[in-house]
PDB file with one MODEL, atoms N, CA, C and O in Angstrom:
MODEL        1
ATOM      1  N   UNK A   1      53.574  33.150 -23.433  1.00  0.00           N
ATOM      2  CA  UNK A   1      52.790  33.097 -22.228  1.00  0.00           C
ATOM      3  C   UNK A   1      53.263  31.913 -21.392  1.00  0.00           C
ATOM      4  O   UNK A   1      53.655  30.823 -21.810  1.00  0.00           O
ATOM      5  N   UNK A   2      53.136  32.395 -19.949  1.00  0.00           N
ATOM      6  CA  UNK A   2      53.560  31.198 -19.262  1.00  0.00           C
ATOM      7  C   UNK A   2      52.610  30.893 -18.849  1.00  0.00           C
ATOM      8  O   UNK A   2      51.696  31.618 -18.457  1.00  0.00           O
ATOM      9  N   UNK A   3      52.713  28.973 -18.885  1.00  0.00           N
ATOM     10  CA  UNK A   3      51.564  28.158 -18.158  1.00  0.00           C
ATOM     11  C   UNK A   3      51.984  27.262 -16.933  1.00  0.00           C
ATOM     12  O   UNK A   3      52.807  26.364 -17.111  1.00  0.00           O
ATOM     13  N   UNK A   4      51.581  27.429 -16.025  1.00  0.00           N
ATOM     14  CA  UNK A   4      52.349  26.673 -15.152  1.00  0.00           C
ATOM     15  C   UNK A   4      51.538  25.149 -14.911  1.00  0.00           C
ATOM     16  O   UNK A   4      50.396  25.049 -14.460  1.00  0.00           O
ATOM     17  N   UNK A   5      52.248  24.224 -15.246  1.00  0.00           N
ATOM     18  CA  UNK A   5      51.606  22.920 -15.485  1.00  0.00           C
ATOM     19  C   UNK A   5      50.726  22.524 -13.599  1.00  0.00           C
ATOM     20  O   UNK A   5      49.588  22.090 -13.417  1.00  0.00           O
ATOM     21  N   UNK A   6      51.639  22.837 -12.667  1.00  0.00           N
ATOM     22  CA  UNK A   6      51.126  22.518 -11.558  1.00  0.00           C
ATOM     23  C   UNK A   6      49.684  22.930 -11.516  1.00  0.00           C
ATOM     24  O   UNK A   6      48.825  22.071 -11.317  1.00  0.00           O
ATOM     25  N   UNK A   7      49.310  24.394 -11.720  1.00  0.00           N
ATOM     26  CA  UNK A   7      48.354  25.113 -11.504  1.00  0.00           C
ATOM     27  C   UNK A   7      47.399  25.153 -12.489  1.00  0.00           C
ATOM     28  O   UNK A   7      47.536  25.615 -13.622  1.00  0.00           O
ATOM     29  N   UNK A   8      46.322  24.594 -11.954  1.00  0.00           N
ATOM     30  CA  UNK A   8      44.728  24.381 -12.901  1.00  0.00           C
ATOM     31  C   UNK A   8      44.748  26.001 -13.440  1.00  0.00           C
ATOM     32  O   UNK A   8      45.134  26.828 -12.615  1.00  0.00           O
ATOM     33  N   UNK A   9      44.268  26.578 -15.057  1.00  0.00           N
ATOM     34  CA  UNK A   9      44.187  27.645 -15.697  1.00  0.00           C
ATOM     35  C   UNK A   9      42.554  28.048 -14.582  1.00  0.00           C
ATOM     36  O   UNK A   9      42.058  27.333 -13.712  1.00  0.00           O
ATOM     37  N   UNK A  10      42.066  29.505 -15.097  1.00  0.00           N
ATOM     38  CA  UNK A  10      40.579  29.366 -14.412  1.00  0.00           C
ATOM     39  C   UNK A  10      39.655  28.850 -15.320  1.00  0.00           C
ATOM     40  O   UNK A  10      38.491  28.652 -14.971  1.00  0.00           O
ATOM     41  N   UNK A  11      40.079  28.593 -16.536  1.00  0.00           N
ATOM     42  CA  UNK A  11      38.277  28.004 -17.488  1.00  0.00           C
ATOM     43  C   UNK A  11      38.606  25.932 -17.137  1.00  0.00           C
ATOM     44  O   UNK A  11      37.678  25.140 -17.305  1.00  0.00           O
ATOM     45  N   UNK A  12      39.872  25.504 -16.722  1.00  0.00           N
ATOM     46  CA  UNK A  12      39.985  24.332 -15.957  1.00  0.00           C
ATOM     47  C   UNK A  12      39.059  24.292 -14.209  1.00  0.00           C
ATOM     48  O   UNK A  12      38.079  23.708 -13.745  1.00  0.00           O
ATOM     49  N   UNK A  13      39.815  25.023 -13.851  1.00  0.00           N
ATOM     50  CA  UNK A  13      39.265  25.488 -12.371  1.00  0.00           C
ATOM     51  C   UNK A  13      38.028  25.915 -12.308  1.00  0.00           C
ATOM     52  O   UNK A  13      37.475  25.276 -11.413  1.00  0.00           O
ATOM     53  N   UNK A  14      37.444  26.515 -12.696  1.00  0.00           N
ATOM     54  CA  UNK A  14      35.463  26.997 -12.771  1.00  0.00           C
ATOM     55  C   UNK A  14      35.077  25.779 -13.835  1.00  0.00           C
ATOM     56  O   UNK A  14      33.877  25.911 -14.080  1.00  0.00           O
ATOM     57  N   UNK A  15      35.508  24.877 -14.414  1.00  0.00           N
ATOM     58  CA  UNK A  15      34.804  23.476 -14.827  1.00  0.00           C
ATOM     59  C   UNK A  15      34.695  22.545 -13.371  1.00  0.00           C
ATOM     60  O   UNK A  15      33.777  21.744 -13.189  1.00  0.00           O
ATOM     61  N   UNK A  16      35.733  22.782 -12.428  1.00  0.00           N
ATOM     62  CA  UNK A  16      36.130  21.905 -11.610  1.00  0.00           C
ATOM     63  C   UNK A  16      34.608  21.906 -10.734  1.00  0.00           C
ATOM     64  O   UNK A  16      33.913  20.925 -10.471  1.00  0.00           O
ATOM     65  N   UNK A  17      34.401  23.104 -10.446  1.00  0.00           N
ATOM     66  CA  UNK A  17      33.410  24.408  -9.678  1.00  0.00           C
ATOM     67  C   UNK A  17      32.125  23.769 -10.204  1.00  0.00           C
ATOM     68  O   UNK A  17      31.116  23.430  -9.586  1.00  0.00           O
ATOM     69  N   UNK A  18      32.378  23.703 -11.319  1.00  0.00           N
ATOM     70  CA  UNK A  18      30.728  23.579 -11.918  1.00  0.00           C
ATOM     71  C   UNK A  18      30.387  21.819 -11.762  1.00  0.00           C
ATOM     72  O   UNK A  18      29.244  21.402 -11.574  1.00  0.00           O
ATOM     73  N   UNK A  19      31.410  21.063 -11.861  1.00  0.00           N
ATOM     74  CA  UNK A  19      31.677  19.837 -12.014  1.00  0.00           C
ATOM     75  C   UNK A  19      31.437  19.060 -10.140  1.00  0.00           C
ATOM     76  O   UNK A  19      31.051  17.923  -9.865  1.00  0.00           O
ATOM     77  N   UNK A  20      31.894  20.351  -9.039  1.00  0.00           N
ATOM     78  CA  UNK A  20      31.301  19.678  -7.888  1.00  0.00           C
ATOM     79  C   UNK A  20      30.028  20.093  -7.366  1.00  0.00           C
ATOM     80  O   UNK A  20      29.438  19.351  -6.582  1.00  0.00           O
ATOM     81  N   UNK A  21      29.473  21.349  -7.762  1.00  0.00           N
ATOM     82  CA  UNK A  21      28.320  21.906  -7.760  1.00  0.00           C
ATOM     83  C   UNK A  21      27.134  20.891  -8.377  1.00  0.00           C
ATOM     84  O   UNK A  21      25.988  20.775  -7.944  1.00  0.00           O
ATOM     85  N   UNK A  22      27.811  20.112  -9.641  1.00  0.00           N
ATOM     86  CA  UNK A  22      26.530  19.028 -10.273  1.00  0.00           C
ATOM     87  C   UNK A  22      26.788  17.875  -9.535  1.00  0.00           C
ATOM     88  O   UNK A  22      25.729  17.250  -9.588  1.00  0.00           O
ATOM     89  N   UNK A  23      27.595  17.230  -8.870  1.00  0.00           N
ATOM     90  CA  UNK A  23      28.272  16.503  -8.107  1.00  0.00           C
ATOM     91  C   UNK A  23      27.379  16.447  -7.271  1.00  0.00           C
ATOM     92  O   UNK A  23      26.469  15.626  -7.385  1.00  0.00           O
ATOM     93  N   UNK A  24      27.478  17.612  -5.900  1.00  0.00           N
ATOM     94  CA  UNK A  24      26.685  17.715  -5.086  1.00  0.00           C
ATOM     95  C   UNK A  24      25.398  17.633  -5.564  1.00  0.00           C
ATOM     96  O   UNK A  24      25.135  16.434  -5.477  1.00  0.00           O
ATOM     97  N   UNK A  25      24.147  18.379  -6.158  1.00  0.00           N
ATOM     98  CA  UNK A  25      23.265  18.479  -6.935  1.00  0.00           C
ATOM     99  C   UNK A  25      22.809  16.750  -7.027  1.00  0.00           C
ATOM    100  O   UNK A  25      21.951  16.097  -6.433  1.00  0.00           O
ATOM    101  N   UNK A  26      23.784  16.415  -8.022  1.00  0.00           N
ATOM    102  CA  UNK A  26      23.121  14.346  -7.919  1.00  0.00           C
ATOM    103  C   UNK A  26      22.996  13.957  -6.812  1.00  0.00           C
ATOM    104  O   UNK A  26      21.878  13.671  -6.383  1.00  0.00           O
ATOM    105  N   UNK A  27      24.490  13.804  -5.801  1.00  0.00           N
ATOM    106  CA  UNK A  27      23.876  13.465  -4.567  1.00  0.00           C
ATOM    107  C   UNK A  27      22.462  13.315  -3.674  1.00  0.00           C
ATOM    108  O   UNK A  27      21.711  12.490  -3.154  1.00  0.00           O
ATOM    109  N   UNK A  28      22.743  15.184  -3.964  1.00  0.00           N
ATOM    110  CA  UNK A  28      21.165  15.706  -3.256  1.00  0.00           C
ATOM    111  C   UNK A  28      20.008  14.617  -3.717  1.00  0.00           C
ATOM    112  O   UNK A  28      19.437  13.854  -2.938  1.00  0.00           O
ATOM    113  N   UNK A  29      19.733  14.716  -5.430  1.00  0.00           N
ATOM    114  CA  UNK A  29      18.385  14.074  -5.647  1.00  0.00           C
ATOM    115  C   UNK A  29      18.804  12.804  -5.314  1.00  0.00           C
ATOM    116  O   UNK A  29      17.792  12.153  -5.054  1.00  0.00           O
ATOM    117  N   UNK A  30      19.688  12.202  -5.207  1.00  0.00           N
ATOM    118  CA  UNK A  30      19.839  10.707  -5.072  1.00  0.00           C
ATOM    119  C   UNK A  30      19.481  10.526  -3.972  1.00  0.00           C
ATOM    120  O   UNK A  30      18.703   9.597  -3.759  1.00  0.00           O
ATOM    121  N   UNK A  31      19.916  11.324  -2.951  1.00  0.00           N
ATOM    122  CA  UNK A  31      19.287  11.232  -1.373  1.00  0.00           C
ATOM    123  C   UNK A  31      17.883  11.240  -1.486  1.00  0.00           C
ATOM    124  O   UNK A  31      17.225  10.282  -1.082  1.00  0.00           O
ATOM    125  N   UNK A  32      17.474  12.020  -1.888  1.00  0.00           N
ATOM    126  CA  UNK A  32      15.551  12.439  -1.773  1.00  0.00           C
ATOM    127  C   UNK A  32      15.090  11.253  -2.703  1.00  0.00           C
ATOM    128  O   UNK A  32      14.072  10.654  -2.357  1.00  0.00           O
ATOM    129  N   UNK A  33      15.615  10.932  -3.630  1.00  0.00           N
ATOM    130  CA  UNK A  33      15.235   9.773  -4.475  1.00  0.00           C
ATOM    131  C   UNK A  33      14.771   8.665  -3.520  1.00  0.00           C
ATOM    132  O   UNK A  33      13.641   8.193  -3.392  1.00  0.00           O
ATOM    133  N   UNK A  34      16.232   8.275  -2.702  1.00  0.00           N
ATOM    134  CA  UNK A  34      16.403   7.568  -1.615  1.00  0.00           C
ATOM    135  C   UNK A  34      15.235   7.423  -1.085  1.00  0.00           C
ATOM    136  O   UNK A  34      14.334   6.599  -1.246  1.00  0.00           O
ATOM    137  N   UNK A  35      15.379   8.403  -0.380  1.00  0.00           N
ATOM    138  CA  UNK A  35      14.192   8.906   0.959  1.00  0.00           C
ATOM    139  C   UNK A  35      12.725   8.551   0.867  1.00  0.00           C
ATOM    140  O   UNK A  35      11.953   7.929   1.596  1.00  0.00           O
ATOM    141  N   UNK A  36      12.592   9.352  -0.632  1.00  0.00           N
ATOM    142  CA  UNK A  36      10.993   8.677  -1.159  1.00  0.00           C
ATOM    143  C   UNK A  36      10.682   7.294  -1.569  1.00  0.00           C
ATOM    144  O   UNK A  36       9.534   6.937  -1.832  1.00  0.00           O
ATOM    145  N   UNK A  37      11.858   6.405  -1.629  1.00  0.00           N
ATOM    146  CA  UNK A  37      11.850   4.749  -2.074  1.00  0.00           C
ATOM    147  C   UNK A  37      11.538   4.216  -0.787  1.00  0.00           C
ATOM    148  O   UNK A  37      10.507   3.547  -0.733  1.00  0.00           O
ATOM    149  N   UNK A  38      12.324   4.391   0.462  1.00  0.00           N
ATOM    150  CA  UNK A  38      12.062   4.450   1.939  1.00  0.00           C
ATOM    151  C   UNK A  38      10.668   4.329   2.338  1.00  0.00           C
ATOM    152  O   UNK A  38      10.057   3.387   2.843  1.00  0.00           O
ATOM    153  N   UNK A  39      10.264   5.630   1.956  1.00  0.00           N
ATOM    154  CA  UNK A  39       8.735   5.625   2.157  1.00  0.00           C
ATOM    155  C   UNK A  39       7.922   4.937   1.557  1.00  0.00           C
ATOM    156  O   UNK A  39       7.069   4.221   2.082  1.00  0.00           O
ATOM    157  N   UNK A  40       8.189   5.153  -0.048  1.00  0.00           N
ATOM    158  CA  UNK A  40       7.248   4.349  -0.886  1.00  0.00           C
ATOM    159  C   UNK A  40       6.643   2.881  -0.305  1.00  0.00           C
ATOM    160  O   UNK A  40       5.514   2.422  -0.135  1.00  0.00           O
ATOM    161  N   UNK A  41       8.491   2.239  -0.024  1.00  0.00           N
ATOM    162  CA  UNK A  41       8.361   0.771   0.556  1.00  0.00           C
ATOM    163  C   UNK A  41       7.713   0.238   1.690  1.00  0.00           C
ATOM    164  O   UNK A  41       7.225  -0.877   1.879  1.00  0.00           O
ATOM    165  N   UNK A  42       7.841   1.782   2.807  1.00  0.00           N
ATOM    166  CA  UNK A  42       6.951   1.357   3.479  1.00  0.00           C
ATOM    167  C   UNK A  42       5.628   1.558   3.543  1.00  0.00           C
ATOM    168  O   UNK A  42       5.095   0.681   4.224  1.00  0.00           O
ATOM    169  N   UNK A  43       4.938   2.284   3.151  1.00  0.00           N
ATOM    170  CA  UNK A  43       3.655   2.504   2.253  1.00  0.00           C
ATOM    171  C   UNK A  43       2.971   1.102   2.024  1.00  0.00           C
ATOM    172  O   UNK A  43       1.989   0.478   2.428  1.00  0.00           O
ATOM    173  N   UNK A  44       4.186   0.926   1.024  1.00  0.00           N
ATOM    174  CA  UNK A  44       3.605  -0.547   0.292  1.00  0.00           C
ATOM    175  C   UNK A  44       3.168  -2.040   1.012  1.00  0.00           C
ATOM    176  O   UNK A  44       2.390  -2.980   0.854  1.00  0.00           O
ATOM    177  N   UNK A  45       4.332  -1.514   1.986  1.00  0.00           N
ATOM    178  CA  UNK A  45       4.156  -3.093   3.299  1.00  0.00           C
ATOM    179  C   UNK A  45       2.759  -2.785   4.018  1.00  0.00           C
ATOM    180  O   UNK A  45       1.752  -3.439   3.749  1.00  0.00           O
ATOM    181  N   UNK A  46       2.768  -2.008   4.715  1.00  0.00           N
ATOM    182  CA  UNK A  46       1.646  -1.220   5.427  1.00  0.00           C
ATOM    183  C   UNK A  46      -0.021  -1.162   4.570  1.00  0.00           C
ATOM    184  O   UNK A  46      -1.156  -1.101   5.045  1.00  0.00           O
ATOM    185  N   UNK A  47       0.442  -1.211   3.227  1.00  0.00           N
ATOM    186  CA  UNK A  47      -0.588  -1.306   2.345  1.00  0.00           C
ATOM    187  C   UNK A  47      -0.783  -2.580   2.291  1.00  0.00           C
ATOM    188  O   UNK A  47      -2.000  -2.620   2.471  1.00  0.00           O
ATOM    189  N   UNK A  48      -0.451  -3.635   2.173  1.00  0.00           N
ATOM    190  CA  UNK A  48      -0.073  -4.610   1.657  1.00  0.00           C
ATOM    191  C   UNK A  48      -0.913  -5.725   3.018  1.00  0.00           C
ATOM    192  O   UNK A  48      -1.629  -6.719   2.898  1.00  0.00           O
ATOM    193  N   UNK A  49      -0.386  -4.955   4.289  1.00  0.00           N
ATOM    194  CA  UNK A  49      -0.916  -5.685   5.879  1.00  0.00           C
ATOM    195  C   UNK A  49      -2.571  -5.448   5.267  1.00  0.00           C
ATOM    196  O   UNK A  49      -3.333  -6.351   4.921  1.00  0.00           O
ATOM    197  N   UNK A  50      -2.889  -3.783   5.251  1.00  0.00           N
ATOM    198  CA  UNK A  50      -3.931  -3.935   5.042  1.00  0.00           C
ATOM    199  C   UNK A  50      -5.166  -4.006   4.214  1.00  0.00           C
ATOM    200  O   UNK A  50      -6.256  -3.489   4.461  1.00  0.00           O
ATOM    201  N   UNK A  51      -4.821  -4.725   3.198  1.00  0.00           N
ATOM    202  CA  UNK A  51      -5.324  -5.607   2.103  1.00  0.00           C
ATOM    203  C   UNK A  51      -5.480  -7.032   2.954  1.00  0.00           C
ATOM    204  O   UNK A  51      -6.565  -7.611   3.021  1.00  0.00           O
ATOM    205  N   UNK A  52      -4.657  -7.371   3.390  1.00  0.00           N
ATOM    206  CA  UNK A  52      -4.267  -9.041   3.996  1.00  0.00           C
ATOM    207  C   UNK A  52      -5.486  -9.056   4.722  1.00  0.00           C
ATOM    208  O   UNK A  52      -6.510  -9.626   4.343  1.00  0.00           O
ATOM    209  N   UNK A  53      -5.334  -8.338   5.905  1.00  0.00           N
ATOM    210  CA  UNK A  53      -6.659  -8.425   6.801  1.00  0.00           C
ATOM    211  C   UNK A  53      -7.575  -8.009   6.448  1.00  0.00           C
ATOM    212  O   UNK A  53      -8.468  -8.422   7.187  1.00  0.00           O
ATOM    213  N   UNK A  54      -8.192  -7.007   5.255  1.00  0.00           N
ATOM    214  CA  UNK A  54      -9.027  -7.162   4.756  1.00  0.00           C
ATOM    215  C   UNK A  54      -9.861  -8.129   4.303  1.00  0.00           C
ATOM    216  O   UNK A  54     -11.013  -8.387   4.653  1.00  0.00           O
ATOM    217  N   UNK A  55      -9.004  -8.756   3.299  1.00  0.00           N
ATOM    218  CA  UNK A  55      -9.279 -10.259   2.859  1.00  0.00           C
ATOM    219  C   UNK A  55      -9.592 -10.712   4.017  1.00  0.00           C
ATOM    220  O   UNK A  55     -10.672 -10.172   4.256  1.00  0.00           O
ATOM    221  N   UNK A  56      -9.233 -11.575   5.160  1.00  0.00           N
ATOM    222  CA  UNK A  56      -9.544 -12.550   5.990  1.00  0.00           C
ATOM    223  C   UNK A  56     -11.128 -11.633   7.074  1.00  0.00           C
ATOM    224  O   UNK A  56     -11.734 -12.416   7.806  1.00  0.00           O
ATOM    225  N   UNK A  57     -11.506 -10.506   7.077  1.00  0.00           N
ATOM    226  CA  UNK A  57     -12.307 -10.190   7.576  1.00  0.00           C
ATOM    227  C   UNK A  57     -13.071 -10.719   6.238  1.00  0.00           C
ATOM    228  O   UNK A  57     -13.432 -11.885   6.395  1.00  0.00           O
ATOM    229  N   UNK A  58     -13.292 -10.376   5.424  1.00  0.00           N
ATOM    230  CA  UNK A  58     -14.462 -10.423   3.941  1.00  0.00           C
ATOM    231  C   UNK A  58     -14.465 -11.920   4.261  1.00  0.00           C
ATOM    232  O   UNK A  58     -15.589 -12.369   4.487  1.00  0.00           O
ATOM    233  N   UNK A  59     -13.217 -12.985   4.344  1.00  0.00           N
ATOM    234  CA  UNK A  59     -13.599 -14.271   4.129  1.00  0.00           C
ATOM    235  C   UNK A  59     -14.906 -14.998   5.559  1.00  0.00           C
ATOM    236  O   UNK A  59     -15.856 -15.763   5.396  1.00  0.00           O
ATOM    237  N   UNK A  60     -14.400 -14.361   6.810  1.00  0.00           N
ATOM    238  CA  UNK A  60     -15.127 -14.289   7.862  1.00  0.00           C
ATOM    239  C   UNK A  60     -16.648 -13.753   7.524  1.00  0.00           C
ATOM    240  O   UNK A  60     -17.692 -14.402   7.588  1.00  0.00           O
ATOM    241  N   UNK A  61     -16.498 -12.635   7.217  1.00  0.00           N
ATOM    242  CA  UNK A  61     -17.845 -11.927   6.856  1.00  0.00           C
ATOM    243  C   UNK A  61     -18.717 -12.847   6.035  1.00  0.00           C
ATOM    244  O   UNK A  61     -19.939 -12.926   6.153  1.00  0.00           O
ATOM    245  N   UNK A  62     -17.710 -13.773   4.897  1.00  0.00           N
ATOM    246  CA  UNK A  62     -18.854 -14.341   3.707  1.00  0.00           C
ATOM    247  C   UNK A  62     -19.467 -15.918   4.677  1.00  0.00           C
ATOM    248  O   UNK A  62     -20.625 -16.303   4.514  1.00  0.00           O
ATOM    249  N   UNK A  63     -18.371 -16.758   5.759  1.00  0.00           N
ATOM    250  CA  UNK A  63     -18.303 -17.707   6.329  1.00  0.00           C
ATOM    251  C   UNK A  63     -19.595 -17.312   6.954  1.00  0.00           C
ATOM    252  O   UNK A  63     -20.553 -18.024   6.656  1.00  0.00           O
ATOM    253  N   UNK A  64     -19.807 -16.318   7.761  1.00  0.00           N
ATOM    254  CA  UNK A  64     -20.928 -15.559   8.545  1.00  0.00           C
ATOM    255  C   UNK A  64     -22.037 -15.364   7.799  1.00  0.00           C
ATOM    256  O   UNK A  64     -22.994 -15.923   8.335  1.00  0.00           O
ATOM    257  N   UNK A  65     -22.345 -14.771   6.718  1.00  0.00           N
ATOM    258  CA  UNK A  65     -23.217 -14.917   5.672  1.00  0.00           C
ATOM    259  C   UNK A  65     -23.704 -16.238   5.122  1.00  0.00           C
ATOM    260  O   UNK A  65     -24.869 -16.307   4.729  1.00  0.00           O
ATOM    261  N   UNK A  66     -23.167 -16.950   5.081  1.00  0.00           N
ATOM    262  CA  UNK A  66     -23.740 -18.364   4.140  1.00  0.00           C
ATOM    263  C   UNK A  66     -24.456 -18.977   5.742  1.00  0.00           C
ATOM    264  O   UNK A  66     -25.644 -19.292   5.814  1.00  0.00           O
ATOM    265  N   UNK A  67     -23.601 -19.055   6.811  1.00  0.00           N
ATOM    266  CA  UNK A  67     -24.256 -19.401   8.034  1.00  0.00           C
ATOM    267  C   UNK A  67     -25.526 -18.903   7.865  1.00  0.00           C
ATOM    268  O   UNK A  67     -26.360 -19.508   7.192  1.00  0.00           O
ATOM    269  N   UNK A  68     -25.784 -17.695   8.498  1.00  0.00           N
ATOM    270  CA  UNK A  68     -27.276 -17.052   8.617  1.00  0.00           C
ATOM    271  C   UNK A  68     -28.072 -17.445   7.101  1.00  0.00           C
ATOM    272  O   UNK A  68     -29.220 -17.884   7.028  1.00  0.00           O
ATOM    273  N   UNK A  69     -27.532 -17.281   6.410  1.00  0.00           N
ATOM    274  CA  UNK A  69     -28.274 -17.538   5.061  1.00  0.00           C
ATOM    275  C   UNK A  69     -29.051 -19.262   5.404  1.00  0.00           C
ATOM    276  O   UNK A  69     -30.256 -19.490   5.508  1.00  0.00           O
ATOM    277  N   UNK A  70     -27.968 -20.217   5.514  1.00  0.00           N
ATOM    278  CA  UNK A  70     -28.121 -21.153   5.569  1.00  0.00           C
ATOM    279  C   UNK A  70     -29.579 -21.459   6.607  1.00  0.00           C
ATOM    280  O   UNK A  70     -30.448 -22.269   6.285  1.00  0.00           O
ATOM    281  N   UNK A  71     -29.608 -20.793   7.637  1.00  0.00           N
ATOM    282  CA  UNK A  71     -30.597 -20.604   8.967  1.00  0.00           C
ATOM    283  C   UNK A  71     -31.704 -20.122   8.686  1.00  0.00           C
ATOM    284  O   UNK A  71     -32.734 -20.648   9.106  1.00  0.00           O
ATOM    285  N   UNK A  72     -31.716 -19.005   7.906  1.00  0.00           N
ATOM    286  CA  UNK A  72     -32.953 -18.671   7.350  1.00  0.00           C
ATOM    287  C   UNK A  72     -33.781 -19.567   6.616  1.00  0.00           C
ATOM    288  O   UNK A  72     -34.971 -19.780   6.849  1.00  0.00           O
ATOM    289  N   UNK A  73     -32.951 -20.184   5.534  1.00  0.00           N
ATOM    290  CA  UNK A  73     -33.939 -20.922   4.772  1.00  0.00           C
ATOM    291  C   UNK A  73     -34.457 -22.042   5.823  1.00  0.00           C
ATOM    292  O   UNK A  73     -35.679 -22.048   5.969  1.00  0.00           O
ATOM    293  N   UNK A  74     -33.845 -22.834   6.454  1.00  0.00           N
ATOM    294  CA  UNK A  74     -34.408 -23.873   7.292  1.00  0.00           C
ATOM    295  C   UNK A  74     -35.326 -23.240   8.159  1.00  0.00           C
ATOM    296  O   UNK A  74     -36.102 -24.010   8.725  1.00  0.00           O
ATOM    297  N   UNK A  75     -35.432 -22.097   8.396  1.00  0.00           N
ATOM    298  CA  UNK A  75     -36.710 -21.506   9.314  1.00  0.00           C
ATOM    299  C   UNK A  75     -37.738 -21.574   8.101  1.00  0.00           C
ATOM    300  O   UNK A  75     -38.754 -22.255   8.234  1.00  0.00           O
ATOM    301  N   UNK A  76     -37.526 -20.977   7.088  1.00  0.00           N
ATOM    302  CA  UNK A  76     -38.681 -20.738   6.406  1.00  0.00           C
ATOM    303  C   UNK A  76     -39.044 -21.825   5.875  1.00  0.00           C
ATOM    304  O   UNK A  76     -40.188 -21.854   5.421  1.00  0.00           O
ATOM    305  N   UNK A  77     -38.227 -22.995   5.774  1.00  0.00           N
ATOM    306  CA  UNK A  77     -38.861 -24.457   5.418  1.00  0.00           C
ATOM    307  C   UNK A  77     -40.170 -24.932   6.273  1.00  0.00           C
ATOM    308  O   UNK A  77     -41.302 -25.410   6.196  1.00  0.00           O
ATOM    309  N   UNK A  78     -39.160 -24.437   7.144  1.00  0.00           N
ATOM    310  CA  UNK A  78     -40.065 -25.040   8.867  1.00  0.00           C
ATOM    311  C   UNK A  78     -41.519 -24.121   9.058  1.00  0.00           C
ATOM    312  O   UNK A  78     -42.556 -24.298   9.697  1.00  0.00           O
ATOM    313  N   UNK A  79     -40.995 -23.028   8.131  1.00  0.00           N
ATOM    314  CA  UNK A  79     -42.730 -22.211   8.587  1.00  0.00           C
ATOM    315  C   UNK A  79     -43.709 -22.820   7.724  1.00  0.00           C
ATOM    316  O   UNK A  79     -44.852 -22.963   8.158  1.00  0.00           O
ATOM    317  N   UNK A  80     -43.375 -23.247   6.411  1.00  0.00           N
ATOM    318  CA  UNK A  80     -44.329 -23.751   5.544  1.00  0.00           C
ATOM    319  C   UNK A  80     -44.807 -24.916   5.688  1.00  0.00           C
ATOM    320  O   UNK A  80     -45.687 -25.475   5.032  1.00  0.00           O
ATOM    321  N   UNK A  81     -44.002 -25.406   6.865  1.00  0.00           N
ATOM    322  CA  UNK A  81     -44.593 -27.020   7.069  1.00  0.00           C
ATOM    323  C   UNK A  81     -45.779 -27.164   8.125  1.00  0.00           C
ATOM    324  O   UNK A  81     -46.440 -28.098   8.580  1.00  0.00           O
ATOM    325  N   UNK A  82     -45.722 -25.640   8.309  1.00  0.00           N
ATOM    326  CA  UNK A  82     -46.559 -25.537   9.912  1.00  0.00           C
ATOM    327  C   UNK A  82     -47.765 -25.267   9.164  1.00  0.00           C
ATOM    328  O   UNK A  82     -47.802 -24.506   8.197  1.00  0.00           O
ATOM    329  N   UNK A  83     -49.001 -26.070   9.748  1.00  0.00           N
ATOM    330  CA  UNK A  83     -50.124 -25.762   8.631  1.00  0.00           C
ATOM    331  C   UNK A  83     -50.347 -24.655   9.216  1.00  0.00           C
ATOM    332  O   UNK A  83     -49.803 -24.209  10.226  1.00  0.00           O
ATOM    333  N   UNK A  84     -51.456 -24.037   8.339  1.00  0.00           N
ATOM    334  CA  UNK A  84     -52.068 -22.831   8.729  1.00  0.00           C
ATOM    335  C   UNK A  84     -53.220 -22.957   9.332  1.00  0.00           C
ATOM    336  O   UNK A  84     -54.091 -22.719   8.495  1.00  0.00           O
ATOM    337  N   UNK A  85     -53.784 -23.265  10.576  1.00  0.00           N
ATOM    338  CA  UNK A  85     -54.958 -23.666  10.986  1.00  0.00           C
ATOM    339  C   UNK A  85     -54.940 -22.542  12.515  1.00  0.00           C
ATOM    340  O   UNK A  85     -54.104 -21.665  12.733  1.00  0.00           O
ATOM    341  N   UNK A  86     -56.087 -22.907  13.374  1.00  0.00           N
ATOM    342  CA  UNK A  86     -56.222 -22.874  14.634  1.00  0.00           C
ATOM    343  C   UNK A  86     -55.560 -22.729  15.860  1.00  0.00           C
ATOM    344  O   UNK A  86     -55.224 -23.906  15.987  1.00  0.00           O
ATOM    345  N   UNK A  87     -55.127 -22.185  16.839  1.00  0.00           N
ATOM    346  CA  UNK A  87     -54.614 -22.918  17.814  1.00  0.00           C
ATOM    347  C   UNK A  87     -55.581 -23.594  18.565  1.00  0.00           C
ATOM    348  O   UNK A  87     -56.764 -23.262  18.636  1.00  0.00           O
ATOM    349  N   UNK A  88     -54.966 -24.717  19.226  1.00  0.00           N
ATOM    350  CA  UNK A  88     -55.873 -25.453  20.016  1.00  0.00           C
ATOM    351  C   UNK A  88     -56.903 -24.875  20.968  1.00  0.00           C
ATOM    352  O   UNK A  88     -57.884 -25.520  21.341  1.00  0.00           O
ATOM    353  N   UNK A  89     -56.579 -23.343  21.432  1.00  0.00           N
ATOM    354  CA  UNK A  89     -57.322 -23.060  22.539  1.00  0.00           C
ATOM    355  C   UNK A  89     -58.693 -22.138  21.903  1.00  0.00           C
ATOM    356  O   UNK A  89     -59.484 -21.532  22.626  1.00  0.00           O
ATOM    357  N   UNK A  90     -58.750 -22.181  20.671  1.00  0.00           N
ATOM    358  CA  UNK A  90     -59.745 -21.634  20.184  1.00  0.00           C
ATOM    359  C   UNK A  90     -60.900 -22.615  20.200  1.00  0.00           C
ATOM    360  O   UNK A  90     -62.000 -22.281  19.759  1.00  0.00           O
TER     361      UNK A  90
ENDMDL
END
């Protein structure tokens, strides 16, 4: 039988076939792999902003809270000091 060294046999040649077919194939998921890391990352930043300002509203919110808190009690100090009697025009 003759083999001609230049020329790939076909069970060489349909490995070649199958070999750029999986070729392409990795690519592909490597791209979409890609693509979804892309996103993921930005997800994560975007997630990440809004956590941040979360936090600094809650810290505002609690700054705002201890205020009024703080106000209340000094009113209600102030009410108990007020006797309970008459007004003058009675």
């Amino acid at each position: 039988m003759f083999i001609n060294k230049d020329r790939p046999d076909i069970r060489s040649w349909s490995m070649m076939l199958i070999m750029e077919d999986t070729s392409d194939q990795l690519d592909e998921r490597l791209d979409r792999v890609e693509i979804k890391l892309a996103y993921l990352e930005d997800f994560l930043d975007r997630l990440q902003l809004a956590v941040l300002e979360q936090g600094r509203q809650m810290d505002k919110l609690n700054q705002e809270h201890r205020v009024l808190k703080d106000k209340i009690l000094f009113l209600t100090k102030e009410l108990e000091e007020i006797p309970n009697r008459k007004p003058p025009h009675y």
